[in-house]
N, C-alpha and C positions, 0 to 999 in steps of 0.2 A: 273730552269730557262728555259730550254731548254725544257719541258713543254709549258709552258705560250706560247712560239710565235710558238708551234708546237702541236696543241691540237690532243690529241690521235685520230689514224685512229679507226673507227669501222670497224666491221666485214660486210659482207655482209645480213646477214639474219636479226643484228638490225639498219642496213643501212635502208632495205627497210622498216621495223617495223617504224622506227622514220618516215621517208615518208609520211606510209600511213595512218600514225593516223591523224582522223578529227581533224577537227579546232575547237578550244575553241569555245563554244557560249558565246557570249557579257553578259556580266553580266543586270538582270533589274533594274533599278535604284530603293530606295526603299521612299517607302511612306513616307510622311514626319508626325512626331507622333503629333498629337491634343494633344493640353492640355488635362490632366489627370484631369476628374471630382472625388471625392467623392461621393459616393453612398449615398443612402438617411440613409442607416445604417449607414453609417461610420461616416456621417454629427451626427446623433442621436449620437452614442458613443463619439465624439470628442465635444459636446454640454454639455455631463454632466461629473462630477465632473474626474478627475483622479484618486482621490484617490476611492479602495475600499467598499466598504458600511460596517459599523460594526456591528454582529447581536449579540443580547442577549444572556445568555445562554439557556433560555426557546427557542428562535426563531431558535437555532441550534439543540437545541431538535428536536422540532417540524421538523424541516428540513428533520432530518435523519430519525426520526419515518416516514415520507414521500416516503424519497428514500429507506427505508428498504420494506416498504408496496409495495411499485412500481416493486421491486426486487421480491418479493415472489408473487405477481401477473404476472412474468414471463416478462415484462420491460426488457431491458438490464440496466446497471447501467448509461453509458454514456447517454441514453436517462431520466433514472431517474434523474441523477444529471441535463442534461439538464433543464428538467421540474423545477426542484427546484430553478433555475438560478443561480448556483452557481456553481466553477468549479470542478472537479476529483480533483486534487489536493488536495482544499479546504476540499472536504468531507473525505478525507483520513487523513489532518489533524483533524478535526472536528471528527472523528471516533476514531481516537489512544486517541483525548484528555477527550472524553466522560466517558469512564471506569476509567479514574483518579482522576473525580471530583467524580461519582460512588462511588468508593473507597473509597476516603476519609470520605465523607459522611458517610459513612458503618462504616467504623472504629471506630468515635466517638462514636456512637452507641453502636457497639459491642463491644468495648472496657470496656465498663462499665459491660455487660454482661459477657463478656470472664471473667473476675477477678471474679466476682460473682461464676461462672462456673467452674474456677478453683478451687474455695475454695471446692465446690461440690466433685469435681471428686478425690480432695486429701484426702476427708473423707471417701470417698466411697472405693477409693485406700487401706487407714490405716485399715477398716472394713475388705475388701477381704483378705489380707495379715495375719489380727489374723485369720481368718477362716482357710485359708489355712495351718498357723502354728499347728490350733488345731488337723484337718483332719491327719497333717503328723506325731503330734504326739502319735494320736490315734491310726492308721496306725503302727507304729515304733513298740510300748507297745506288737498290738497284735500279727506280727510279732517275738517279742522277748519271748513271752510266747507261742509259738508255737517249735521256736527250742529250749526252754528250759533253756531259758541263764537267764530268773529271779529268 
């Protein structure tokens, strides 16, 4: 309390400090803001549709075979996918889901092959295996008539 109606003495040296400091300049008062136009882009993008455009799987094909060529012609990818109008994001999904259709496709295919392929390699397996049996026990015979055990 005895504060309040007795505000702290300063010292001399930020006596004269508080003194000699200039006076504030007056603030400029500030522009008053124009209505906010739309650019003749934004007018264009706000004119068509919200929703997305949805492209085929052939047309995402074609897309990425685009931004891959663009890519290996030294492009950076952001200007490739630019070019393609479609966005990074986009093509990164479009990327992961490419090799899956891929895939599957391959599968059925080779799925019929594999079986086939398999039946192969377990014949071919059963052949190596009597070979191998005959070899070790040709092997064994002459081995055992050398140290004289027959």
């Amino acid at each position: 309390m005895a504060e309040e109606q007795n505000p702290p003495q300063l010292n001399p040296a930020t006596r004269a400090e508080a003194e000699s400091a200039p006076p504030r300049k007056a603030r400029k008062t500030r522009a008053r803001k124009t209505e906010p136009r739309p650019s003749q882009s934004t007018e264009a993008i706000l004119a068509t549709s919200t929703k997305g455009r949805r492209y085929s799987e052939s047309e995402k094909a074609e897309k990425l075979r685009q931004i891959e060529a663009q890519i290996a012609d030294g492009t950076t990818l952001k200007a490739a996918v630019k070019n393609a109008s479609i966005s990074e994001q986009t093509y990164y999904q479009w990327k992961r889901a490419a090799p899956m259709a891929k895939r599957s496709q391959a599968n059925v295919a080779a799925g019929i092959e594999t079986l086939a392929d398999l039946v192969k390699l377990e014949a071919e397996n059963q052949r190596l295996r009597g070979l191998l049996a005959e070899k070790l026990h040709a092997e064994n015979t002459e081995l055992r008539q050398r140290l004289g055990l027959d």
